[in-house]
N, C-alpha and C positions, 0 to 999 in steps of 0.2 A: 156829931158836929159840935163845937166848941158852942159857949153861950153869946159868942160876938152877934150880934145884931146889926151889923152896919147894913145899912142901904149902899148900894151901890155907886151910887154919888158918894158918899161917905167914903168908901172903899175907895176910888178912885183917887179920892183927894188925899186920902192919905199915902196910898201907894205913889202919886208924883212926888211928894215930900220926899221920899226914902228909897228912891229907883234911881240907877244910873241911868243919865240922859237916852241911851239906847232903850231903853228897858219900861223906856214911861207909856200911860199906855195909850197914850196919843200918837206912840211911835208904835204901837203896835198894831193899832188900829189902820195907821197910815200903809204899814206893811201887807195886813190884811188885806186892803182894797188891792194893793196892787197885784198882790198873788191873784187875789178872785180875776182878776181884772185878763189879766195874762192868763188863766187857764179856763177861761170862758169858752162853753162849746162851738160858741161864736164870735168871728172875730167882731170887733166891737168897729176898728176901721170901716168893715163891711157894711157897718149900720150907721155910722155918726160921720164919714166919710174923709177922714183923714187921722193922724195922729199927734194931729195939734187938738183935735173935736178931742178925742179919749183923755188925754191930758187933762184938759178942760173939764171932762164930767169926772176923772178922777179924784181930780184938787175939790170941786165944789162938793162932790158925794164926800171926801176925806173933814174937810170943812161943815157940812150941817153933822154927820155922824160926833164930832168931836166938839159942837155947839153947847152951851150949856144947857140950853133950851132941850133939845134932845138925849143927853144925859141927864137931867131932870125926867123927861117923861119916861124913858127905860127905867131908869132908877125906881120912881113910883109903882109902874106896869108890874115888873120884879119884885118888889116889896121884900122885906125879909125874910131870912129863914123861918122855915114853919117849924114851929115847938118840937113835930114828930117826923121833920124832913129830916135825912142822913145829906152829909153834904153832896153824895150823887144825887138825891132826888131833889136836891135844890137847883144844881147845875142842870139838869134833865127841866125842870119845870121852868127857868130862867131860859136857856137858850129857846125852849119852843117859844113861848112869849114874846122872845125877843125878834125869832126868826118872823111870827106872826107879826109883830110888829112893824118890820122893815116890808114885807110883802106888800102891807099894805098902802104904809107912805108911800114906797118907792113901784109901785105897779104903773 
């Protein structure tokens, strides 16, 4: 792994500087929800009761995820690479954290 240290907030901010507007990752993230969203074992209509309701928890979940508030706390959570991380065991160690983290807000 390279000696860059950026935090992830770090990373982010500078990845929207030098991304094409498709490609920022507020659009990617936006994309994310909706994939997850659409291949849910269940339908989400079934649960929230129409598809104005999915809409609605889409934009508001797309919205606190891409919060600065919450890219601050992932970003912390995550912290930097470890001295003797490869950058698989950084990604491997960052997405459980992360994935622990969302479990538990959004439960």
């Amino acid at each position: 792994m390279t000696t860059n240290k950026y935090s992830l907030q770090q990373y982010i901010q500078q990845d929207q500087k030098h991304s094409p507007k498709n490609q920022l990752p507020s659009s990617l993230i936006e994309a994310g929800i909706s994939n997850g969203i659409s291949s849910a074992p269940v339908s989400l209509v079934g649960i929230l009761g129409s598809n104005k309701k999915v809409e609605k928890f889409r934009n508001e979940l797309t919205k606190d995820l891409q919060s600065p508030e919450t890219i601050h706390e992932i970003s912390t959570l995550v912290g930097v690479p470890l001295g003797n991380e490869s950058e698989d065991q950084f990604v491997e160690r960052s997405l459980s954290k992360i994935r622990a983290y969302l479990n538990s807000k959004f439960k």
